[in-house]
DSSP file (Angstrom, degrees, kcal/mol; ACC not computed):
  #  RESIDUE AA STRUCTURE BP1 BP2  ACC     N-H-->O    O-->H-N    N-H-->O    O-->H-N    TCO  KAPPA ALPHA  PHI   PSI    X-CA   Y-CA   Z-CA
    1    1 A X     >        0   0    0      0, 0.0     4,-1.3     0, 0.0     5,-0.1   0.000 360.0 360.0 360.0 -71.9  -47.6   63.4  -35.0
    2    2 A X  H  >  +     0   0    0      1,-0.2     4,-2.3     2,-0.2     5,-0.2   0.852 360.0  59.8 -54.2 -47.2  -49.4   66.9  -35.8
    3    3 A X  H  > S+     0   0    0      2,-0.2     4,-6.3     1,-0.2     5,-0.3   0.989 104.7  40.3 -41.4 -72.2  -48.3   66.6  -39.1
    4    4 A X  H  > S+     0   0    0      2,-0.2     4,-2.2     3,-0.1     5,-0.4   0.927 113.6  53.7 -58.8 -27.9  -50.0   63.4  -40.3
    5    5 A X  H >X S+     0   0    0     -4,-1.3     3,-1.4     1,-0.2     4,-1.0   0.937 118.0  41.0 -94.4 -80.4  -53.2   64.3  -38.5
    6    6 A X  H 3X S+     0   0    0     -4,-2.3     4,-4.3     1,-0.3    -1,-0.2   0.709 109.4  57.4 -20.0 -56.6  -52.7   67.7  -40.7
    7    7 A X  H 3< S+     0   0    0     -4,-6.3    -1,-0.3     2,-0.2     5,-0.2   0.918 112.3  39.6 -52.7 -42.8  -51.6   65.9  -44.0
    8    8 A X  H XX S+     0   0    0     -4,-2.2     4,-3.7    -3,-1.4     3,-2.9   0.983 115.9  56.3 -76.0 -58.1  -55.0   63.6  -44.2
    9    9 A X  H 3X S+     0   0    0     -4,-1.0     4,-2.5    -5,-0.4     5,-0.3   0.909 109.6  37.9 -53.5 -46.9  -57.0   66.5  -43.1
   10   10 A X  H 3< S+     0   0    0     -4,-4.3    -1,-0.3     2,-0.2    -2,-0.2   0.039 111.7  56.6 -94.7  51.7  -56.1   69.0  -45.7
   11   11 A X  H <> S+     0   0    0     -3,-2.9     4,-2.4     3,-0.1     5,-0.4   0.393 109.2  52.7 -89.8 -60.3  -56.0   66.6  -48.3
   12   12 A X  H >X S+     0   0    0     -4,-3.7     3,-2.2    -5,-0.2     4,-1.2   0.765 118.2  34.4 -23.3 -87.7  -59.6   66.0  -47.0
   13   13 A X  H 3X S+     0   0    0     -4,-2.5     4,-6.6     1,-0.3    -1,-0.2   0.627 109.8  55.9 -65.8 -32.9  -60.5   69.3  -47.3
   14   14 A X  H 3> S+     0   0    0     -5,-0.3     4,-5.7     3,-0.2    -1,-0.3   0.940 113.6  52.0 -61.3 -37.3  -58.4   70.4  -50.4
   15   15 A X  H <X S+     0   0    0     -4,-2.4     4,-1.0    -3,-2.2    -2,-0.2   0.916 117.7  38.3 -70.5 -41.6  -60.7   67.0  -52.1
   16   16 A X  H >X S+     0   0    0     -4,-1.2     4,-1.7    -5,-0.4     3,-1.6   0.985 118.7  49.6 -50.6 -67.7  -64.0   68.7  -50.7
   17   17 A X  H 3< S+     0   0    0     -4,-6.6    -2,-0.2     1,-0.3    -3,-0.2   0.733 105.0  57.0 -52.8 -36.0  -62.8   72.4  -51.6
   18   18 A X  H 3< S+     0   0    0     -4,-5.7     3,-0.4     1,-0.2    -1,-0.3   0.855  98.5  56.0 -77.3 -22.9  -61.8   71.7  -55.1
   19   19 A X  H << S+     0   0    0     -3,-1.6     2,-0.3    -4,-1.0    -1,-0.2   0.884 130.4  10.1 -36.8 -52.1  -65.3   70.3  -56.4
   20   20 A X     <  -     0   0    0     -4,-1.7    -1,-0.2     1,-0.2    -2,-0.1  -0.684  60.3-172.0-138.6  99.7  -66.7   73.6  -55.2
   21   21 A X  S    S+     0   0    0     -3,-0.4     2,-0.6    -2,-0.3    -1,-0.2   0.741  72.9  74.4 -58.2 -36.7  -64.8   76.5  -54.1
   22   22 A X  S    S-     0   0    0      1,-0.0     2,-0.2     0, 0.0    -1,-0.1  -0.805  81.8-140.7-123.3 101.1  -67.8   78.7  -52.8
   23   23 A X        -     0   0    0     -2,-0.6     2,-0.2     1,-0.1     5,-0.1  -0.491   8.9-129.3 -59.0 138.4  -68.8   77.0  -49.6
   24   24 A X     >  -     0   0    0     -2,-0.2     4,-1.4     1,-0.1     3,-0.1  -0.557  22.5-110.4 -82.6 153.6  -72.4   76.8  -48.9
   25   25 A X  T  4 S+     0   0    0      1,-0.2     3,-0.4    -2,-0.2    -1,-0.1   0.859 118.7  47.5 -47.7 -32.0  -73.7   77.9  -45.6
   26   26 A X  T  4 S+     0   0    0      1,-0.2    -1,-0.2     3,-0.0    -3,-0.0   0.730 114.7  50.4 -76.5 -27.8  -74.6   74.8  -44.2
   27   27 A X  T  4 S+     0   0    0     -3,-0.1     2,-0.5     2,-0.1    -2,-0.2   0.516  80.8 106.1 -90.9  10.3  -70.8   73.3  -45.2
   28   28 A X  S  < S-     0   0    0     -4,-1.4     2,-0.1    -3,-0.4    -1,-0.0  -0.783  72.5-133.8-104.7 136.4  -69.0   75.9  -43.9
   29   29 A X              0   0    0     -2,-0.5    -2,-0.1     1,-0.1    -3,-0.0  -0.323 360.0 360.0 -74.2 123.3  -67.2   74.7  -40.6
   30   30 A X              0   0    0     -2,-0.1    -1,-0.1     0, 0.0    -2,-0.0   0.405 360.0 360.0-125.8 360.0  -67.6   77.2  -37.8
C-alpha cells in the first residue's frame, strides 16, 4: 500500500532530481 504510493513517487522525484540536482527556490517542496 505505502510502498507503491512511495515507489511512483520517488521514481517521480529521482526523474525531476536527476536533470538538475540544485533545486531552485521556487521547486523546492516545503
Amino acid at each position: 500500500m505505502s510502498r507503491k504510493r512511495s515507489s511512483w513517487k520517488d521514481t517521480q522525484w529521482r526523474i525531476i532530481s536527476a536533470p538538475t540536482p540544485p533545486l531552485l527556490p521556487s521547486q523546492i517542496p516545503e
